[in-house]
TORKOL-4160 file (C-alpha; in steps of 0.2 Angstrom, whole numbers, padded with zeros to 4 digits, m for minus):
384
<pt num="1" X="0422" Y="m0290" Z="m0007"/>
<pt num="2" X="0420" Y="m0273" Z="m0016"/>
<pt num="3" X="0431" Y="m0269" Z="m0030"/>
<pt num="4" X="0439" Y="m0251" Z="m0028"/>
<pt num="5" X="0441" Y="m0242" Z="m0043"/>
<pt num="6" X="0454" Y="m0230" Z="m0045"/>
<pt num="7" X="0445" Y="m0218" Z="m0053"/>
<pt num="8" X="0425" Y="m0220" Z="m0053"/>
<pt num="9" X="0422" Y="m0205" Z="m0067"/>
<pt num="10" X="0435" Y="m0214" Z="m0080"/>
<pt num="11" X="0430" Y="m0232" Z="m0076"/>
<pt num="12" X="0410" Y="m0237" Z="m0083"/>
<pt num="13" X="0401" Y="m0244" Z="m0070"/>
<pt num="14" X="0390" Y="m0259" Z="m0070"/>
<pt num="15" X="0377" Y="m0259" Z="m0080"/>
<pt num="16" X="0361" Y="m0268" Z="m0072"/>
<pt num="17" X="0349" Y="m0267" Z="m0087"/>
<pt num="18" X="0360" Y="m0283" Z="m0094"/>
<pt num="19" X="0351" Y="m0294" Z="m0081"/>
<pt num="20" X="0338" Y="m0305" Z="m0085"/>
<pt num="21" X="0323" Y="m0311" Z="m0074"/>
<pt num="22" X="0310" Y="m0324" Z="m0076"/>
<pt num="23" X="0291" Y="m0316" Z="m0074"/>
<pt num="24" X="0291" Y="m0325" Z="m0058"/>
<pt num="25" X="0305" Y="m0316" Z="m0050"/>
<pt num="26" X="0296" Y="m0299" Z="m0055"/>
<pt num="27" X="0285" Y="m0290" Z="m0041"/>
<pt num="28" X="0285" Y="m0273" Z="m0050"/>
<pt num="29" X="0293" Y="m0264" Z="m0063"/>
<pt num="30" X="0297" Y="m0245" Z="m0062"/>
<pt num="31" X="0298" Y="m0241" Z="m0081"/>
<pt num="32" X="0308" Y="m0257" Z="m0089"/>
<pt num="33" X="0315" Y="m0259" Z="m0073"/>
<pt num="34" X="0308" Y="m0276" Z="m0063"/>
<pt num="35" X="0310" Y="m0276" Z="m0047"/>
<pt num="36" X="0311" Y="m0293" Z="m0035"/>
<pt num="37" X="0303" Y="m0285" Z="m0023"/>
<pt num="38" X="0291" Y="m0270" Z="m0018"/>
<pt num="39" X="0302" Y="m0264" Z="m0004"/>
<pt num="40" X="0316" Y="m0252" Z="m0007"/>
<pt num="41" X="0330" Y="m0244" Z="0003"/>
<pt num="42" X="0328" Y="m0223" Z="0002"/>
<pt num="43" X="0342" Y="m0212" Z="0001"/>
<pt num="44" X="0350" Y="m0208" Z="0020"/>
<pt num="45" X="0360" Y="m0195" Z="0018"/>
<pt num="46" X="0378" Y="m0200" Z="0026"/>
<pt num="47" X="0372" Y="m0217" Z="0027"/>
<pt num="48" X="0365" Y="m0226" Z="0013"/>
<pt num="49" X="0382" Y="m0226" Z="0002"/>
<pt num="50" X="0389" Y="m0241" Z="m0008"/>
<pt num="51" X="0396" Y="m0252" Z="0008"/>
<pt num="52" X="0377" Y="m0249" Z="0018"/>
<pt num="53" X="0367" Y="m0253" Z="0000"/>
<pt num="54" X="0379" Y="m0270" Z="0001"/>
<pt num="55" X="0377" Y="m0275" Z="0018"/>
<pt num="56" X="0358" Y="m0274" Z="0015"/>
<pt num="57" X="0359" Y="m0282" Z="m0001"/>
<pt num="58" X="0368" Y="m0296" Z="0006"/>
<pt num="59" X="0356" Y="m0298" Z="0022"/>
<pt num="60" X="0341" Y="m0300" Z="0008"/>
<pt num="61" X="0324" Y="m0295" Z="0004"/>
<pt num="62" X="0328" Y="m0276" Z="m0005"/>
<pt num="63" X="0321" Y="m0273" Z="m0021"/>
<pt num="64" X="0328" Y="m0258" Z="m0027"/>
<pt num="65" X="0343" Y="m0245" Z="m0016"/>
<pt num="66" X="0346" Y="m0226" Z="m0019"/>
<pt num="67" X="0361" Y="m0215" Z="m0016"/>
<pt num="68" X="0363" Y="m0202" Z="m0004"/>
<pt num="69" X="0357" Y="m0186" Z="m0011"/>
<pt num="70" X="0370" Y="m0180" Z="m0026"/>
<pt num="71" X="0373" Y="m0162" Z="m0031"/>
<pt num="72" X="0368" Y="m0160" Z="m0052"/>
<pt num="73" X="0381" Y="m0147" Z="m0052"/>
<pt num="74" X="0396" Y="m0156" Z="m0043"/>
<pt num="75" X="0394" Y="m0170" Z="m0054"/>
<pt num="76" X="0395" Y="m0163" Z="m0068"/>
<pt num="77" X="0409" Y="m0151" Z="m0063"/>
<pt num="78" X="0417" Y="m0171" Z="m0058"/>
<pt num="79" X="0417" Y="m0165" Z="m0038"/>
<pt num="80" X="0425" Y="m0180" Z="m0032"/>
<pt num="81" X="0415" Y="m0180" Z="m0018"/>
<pt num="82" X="0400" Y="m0182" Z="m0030"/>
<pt num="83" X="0406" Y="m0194" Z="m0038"/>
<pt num="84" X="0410" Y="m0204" Z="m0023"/>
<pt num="85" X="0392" Y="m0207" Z="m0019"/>
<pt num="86" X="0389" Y="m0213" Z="m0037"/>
<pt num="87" X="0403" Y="m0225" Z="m0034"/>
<pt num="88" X="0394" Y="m0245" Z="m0036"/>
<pt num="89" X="0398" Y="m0261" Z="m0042"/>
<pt num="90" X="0390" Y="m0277" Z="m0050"/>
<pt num="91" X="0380" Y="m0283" Z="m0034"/>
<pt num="92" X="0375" Y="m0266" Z="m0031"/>
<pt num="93" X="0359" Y="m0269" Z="m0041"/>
<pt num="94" X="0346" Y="m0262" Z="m0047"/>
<pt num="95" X="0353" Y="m0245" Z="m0041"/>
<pt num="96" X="0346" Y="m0226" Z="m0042"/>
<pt num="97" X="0355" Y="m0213" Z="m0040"/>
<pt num="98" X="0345" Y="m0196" Z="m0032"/>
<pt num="99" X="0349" Y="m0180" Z="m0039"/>
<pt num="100" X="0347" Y="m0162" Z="m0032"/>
<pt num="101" X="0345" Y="m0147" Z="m0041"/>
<pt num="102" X="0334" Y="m0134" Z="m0049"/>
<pt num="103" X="0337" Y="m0130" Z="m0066"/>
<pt num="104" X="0334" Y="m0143" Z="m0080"/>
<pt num="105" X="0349" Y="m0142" Z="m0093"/>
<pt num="106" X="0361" Y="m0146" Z="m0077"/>
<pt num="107" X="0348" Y="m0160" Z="m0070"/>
<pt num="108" X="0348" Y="m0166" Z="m0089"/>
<pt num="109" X="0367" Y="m0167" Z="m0091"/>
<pt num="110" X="0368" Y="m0177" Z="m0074"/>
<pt num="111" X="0356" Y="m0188" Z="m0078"/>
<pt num="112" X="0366" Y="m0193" Z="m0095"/>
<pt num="113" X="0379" Y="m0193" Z="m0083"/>
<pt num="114" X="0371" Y="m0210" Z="m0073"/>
<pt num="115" X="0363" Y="m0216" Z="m0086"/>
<pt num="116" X="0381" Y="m0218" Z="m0094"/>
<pt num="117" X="0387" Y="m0226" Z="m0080"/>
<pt num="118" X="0376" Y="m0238" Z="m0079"/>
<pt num="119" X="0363" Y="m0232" Z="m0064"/>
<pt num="120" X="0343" Y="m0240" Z="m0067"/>
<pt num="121" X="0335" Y="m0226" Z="m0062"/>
<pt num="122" X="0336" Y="m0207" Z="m0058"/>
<pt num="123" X="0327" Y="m0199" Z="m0046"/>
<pt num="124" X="0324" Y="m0180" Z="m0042"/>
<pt num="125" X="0325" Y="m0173" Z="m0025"/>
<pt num="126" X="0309" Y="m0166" Z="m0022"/>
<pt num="127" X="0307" Y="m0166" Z="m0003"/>
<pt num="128" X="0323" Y="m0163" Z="0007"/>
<pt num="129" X="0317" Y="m0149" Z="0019"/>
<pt num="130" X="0335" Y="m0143" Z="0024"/>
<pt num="131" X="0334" Y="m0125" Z="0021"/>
<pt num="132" X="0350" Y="m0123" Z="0012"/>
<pt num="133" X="0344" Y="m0135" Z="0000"/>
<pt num="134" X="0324" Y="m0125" Z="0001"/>
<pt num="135" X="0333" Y="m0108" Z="m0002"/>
<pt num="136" X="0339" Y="m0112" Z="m0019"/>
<pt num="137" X="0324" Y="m0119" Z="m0027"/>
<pt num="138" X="0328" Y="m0137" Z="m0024"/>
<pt num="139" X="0322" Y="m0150" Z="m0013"/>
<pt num="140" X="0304" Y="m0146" Z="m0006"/>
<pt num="141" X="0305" Y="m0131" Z="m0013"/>
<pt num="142" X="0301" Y="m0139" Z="m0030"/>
<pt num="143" X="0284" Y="m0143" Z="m0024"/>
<pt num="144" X="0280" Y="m0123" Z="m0021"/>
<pt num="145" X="0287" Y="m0122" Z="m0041"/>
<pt num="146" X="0275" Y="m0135" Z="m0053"/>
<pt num="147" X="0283" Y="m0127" Z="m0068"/>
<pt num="148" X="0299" Y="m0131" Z="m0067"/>
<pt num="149" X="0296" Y="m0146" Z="m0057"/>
<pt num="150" X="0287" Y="m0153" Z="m0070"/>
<pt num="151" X="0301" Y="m0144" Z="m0082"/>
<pt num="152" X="0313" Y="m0155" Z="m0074"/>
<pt num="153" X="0304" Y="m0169" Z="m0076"/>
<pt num="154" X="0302" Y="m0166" Z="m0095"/>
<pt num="155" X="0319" Y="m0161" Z="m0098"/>
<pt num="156" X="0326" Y="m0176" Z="m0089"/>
<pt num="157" X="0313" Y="m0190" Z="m0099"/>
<pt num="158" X="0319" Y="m0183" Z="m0114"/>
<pt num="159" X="0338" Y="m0186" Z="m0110"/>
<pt num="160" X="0340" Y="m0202" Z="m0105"/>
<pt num="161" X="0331" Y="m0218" Z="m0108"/>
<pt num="162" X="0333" Y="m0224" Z="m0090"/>
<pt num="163" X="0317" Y="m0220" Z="m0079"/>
<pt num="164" X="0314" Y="m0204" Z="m0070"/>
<pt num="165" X="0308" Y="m0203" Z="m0053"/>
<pt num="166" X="0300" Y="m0191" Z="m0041"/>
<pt num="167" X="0303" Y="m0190" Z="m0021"/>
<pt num="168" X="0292" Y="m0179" Z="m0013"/>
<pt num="169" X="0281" Y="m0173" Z="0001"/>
<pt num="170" X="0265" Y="m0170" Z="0005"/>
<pt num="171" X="0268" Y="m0153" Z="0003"/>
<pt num="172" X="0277" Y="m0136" Z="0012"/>
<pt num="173" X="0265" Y="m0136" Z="0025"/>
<pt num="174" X="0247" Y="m0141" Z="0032"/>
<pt num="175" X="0240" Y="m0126" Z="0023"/>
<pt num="176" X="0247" Y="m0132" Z="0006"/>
<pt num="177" X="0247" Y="m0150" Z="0003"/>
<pt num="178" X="0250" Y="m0151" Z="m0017"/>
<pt num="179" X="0258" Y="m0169" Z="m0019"/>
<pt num="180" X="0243" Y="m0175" Z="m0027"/>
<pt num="181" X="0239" Y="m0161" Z="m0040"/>
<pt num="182" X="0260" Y="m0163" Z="m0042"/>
<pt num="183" X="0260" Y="m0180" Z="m0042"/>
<pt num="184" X="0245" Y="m0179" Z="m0057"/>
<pt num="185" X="0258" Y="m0165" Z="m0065"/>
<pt num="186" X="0274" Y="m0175" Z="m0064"/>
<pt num="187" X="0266" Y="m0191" Z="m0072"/>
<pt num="188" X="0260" Y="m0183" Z="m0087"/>
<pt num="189" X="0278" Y="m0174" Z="m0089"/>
<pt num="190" X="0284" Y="m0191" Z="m0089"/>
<pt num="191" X="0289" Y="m0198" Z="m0073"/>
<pt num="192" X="0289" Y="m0217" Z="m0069"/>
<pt num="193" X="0287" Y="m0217" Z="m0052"/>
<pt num="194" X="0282" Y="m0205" Z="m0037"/>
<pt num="195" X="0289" Y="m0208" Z="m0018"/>
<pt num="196" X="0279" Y="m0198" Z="m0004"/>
<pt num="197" X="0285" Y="m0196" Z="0010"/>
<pt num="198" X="0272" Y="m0191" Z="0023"/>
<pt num="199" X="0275" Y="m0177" Z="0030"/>
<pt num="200" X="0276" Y="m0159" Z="0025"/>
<pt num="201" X="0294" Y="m0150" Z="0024"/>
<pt num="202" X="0288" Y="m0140" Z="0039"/>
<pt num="203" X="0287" Y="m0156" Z="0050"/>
<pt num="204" X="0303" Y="m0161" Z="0046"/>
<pt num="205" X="0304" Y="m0178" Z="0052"/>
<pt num="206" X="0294" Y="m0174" Z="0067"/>
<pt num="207" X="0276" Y="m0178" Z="0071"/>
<pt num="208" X="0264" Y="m0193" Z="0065"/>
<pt num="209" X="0267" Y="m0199" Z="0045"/>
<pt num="210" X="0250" Y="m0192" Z="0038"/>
<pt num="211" X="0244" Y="m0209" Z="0028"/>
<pt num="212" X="0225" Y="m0202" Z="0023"/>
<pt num="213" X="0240" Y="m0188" Z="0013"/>
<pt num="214" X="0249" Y="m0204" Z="0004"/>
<pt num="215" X="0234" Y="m0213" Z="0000"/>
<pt num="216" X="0228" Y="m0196" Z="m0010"/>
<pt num="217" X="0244" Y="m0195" Z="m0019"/>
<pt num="218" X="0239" Y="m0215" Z="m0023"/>
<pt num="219" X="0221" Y="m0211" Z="m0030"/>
<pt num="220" X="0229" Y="m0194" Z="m0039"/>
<pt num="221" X="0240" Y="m0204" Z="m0052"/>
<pt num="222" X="0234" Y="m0214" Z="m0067"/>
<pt num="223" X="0245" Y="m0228" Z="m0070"/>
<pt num="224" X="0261" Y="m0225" Z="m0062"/>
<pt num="225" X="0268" Y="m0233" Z="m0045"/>
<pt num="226" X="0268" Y="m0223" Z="m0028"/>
<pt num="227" X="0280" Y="m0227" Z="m0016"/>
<pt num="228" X="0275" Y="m0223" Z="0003"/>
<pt num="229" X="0288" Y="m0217" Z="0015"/>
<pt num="230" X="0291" Y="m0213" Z="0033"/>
<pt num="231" X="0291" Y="m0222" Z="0050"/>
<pt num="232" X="0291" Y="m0238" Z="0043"/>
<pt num="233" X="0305" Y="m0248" Z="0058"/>
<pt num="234" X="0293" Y="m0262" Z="0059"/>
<pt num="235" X="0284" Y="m0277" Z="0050"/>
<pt num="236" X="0266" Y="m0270" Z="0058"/>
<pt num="237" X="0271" Y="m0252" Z="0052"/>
<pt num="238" X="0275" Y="m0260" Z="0034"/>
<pt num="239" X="0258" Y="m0268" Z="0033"/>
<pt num="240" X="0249" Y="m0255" Z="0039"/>
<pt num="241" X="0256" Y="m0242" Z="0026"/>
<pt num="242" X="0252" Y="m0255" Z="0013"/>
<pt num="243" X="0233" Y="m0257" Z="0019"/>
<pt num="244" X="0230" Y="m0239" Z="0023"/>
<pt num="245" X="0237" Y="m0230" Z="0007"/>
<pt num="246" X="0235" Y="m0242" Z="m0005"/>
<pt num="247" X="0254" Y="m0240" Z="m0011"/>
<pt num="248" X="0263" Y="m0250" Z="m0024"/>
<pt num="249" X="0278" Y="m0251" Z="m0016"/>
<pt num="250" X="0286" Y="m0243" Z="0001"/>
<pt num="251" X="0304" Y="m0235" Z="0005"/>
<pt num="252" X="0313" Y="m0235" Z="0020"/>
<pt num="253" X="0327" Y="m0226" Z="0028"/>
<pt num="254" X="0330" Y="m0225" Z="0046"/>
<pt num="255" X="0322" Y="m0241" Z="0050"/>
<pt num="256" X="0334" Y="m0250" Z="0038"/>
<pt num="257" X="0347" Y="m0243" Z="0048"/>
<pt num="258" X="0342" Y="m0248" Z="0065"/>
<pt num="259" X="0337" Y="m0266" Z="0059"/>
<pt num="260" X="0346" Y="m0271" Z="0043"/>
<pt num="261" X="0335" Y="m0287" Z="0041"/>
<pt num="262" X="0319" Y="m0275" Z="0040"/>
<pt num="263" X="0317" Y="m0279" Z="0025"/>
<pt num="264" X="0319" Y="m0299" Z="0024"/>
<pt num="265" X="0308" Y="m0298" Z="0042"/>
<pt num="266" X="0293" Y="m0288" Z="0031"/>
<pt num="267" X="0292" Y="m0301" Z="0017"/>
<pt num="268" X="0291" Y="m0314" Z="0032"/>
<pt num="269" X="0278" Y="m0305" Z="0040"/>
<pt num="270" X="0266" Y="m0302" Z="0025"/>
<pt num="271" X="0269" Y="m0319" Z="0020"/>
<pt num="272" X="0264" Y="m0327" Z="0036"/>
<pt num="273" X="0257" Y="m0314" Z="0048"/>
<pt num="274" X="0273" Y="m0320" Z="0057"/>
<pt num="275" X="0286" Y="m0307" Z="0067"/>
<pt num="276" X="0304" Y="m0315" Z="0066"/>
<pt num="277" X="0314" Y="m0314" Z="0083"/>
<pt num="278" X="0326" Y="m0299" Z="0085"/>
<pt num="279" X="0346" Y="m0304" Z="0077"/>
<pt num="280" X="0356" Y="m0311" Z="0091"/>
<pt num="281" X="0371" Y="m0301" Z="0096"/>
<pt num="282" X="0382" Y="m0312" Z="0087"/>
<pt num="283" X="0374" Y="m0310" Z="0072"/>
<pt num="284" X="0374" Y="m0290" Z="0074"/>
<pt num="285" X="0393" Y="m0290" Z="0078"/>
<pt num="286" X="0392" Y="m0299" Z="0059"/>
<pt num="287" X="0385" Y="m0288" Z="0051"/>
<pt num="288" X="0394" Y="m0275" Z="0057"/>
<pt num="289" X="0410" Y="m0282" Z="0055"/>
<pt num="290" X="0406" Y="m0285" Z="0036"/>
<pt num="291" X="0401" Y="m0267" Z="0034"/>
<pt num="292" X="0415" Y="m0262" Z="0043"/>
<pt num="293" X="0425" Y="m0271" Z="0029"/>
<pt num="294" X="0418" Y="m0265" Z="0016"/>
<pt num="295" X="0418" Y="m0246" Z="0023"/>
<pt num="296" X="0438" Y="m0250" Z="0023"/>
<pt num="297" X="0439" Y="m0257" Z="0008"/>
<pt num="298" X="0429" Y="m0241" Z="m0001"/>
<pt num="299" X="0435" Y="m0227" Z="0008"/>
<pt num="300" X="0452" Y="m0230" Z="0014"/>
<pt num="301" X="0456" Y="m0238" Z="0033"/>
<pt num="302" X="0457" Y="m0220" Z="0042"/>
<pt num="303" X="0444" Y="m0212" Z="0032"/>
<pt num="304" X="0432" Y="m0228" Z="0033"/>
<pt num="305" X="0435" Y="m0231" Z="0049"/>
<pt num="306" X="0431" Y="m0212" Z="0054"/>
<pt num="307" X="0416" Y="m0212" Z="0046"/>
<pt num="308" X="0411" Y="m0230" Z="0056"/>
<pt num="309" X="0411" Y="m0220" Z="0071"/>
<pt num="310" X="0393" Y="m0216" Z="0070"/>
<pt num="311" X="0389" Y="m0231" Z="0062"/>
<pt num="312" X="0393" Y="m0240" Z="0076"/>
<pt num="313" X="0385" Y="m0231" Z="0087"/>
<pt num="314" X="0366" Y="m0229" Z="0079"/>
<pt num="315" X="0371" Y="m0249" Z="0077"/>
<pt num="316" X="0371" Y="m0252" Z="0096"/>
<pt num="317" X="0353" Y="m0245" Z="0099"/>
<pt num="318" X="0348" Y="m0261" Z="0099"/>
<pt num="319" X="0362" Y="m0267" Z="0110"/>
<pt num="320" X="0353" Y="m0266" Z="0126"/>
<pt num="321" X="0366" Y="m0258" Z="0138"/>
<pt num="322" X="0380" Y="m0250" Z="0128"/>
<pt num="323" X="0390" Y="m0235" Z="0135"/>
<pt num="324" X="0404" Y="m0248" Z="0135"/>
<pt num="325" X="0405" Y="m0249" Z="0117"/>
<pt num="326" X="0399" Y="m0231" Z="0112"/>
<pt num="327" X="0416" Y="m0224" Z="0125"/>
<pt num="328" X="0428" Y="m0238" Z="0112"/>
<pt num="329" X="0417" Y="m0237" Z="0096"/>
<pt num="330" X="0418" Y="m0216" Z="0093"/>
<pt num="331" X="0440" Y="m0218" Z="0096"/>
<pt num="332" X="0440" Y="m0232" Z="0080"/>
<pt num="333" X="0455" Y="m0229" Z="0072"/>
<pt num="334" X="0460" Y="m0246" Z="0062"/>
<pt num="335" X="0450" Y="m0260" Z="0057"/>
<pt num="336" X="0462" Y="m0273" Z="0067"/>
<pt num="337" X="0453" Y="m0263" Z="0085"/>
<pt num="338" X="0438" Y="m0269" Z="0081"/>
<pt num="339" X="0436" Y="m0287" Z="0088"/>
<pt num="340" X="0446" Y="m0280" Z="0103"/>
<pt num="341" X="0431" Y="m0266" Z="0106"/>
<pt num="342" X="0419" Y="m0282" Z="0103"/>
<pt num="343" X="0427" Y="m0294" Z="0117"/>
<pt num="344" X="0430" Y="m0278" Z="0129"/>
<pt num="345" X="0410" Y="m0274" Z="0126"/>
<pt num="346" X="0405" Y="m0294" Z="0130"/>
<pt num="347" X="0413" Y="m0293" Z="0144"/>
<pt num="348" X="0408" Y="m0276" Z="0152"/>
<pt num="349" X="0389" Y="m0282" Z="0147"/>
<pt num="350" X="0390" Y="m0299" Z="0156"/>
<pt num="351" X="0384" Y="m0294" Z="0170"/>
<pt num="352" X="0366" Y="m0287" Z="0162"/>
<pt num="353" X="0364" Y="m0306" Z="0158"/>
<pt num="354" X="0355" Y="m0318" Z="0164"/>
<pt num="355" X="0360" Y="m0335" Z="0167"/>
<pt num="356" X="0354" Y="m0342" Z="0151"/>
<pt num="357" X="0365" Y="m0329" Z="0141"/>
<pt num="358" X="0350" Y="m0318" Z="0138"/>
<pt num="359" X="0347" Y="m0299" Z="0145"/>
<pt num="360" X="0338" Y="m0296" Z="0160"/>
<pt num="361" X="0322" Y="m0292" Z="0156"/>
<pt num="362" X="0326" Y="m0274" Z="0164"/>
<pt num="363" X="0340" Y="m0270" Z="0152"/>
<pt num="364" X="0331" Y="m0275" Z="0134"/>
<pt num="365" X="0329" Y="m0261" Z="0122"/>
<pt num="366" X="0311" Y="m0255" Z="0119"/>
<pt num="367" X="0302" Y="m0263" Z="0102"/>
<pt num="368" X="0306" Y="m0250" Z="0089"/>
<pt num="369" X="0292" Y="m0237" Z="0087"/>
<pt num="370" X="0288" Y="m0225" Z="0073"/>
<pt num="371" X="0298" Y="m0212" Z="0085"/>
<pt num="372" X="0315" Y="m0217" Z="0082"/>
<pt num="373" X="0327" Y="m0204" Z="0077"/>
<pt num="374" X="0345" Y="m0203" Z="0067"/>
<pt num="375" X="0357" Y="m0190" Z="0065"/>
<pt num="376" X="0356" Y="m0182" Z="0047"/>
<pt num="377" X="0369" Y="m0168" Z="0043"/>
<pt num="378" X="0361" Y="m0154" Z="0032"/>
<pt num="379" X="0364" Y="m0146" Z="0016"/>
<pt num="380" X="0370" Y="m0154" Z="0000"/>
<pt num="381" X="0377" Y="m0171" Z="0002"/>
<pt num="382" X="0394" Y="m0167" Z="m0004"/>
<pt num="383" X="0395" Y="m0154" Z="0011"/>
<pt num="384" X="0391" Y="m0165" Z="0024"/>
């Protein structure tokens, strides 16, 4: 179980660079960072916060996890909020925490902030398209800025000795796609790693990830690792960001979400050209009921359990039939409801089974496909 501290900006947290591998446990190394595996849990804002990064952690196969989005300036003014989502423990390793901001003293002092604290690696938001993110010079709007992207970079390298990372995307628009001259920019201001996401801030998260663009970020770069991103909710979707850019390493976000084993399924599948069969119900309900626990645990029962609401709900896309448990699941107001909104859900959905136990063909959720979509509030992660 999770270990709540009473006060995460007075309390040091773990520090992960204490841990020692053998050269056969090392896939990659980000700066002095090794890495078990090449496949890494991206920052979700309003999701990807210490009882998820657990839960994942736990299932297997994750390499590295990031934070939701952090505000420089709340953190260093100590916004509790900010320093919620900072908020880790010792199996919640090897952690890094993304920051958001656009002016490289505050940037800088954050930074010392999480490297004091024990964080792996920091990484700078460059490719959050929200506009009230855009309109202050952060986010995506970084890459409309080299100079004081690469500013930023510079400053932040010469703060801390931790690694410094760059999230981007393949530019603002169609008509200026700059990730790779950036990417070249950044790595000679200093930056370990890049992680592209392929799309444009224009796009949103909407339309086809643009691979031919991540590849180009891949050849721009000398020496450094890039990390693809986008659409990745399947073991074939993995491979085939692998083959076609020619990345070091890929992130995922929404598909981690949808399918927690993801990442356990993708080592299988590269391994072996093998797909591993969907978790069962059982297993689910689990999971679920582990995260729940730990959501509890971190947050508070009324606060946890609040913010399980939507949790509970993105879990049961893959439910099949679900209204049953959506109608009980969004009312959650204490942990002990839980199996009772379980039991009430089985039996509601026995009749959407066949004799064997298993759904009607007719009521099985659809494969997850690239298009899949999940509710992401906007603005600065304290905010939301």
């Amino acid at each position: 179980m999770v270990n709540q501290p009473t006060d995460v900006s007075a309390r040091p947290l773990f520090n992960a660079r204490s841990i020692r591998y053998s050269a056969d446990d090392v896939t990659l190394r980000i700066g002095q960072v090794p890495l078990k595996t090449n496949l890494f849990l991206s920052p979700l804002a309003g999701y990807t916060n210490l009882p998820f990064r657990l839960t994942i952690r736990e299932i297997g196969g994750v390499g590295l996890c990031t934070t939701d989005l952090v505000n420089a300036r709340s953190l260093i003014e100590r916004n509790a909020n900010a320093r919620k989502l900072i908020e880790t423990c010792p199996a919640d390793h090897p952690l890094a925490v993304q920051l958001y901001g656009n002016k490289p003293a505050e940037m800088s002092a954050a930074a010392q902030i999480l490297e004091a604290h024990g964080a792996d690696i920091v990484d700078i938001n460059m490719g959050c398209p929200v506009r009230k993110v855009c309109k202050t010079g952060g986010g995506s709007a970084l890459m409309t800025d080299f100079a004081n992207a690469t500013a930023l970079v510079r400053h932040m390298v010469a703060a801390v000795k931790i690694p410094v990372t760059c999230k981007m995307r393949l530019g603002w628009d169609d008509q200026n796609l700059t990730a790779p001259e950036l990417a070249r920019a950044l790595e000679d201001a200093g930056a370990a790693a890049i992680i592209v996401h392929g799309r444009t801030r224009q796009q949103g998260f909407s339309g086809p990830v643009n691979l031919a663009g991540i590849r180009a970020v891949v050849a721009a770069v000398k020496t450094i690792p890039v990390v693809g991103n986008g659409d990745i909710t399947t073991p074939a979707a993995a491979k085939t960001m692998f083959d076609e850019t020619g990345c070091a390493a890929i992130s995922i976000g929404r598909g981690a979400f949808y399918n927690p084993w993801i990442f356990q399924h993708i080592r299988h599948f590269l391994a072996t050209g093998e797909t591993l069969p969907e978790p069962s119900l059982d297993e689910r309900f689990a999971v679920m009921t582990r995260h729940l626990d730990r959501m509890v645990e971190v947050f508070g029962e009324d606060i946890g359990c609040r913010m399980f609401r939507k949790i509970a709900v993105e879990y049961a896309t893959r439910f099949g039939p679900a209204a049953e448990f959506k109608r009980r699941a969004v009312r959650l107001t204490r942990r002990q409801e839980f199996p009772e909104i379980i039991a009430a859900y089985k039996a509601w959905r026995a009749p959407f089974l066949d004799q064997t136990g298993a759904l009607r063909p007719r009521y099985a959720p659809r494969p997850l496909a690239a298009a899949t979509t999940l509710a992401v509030p906007a603005g600065p992660n304290e905010l939301w």
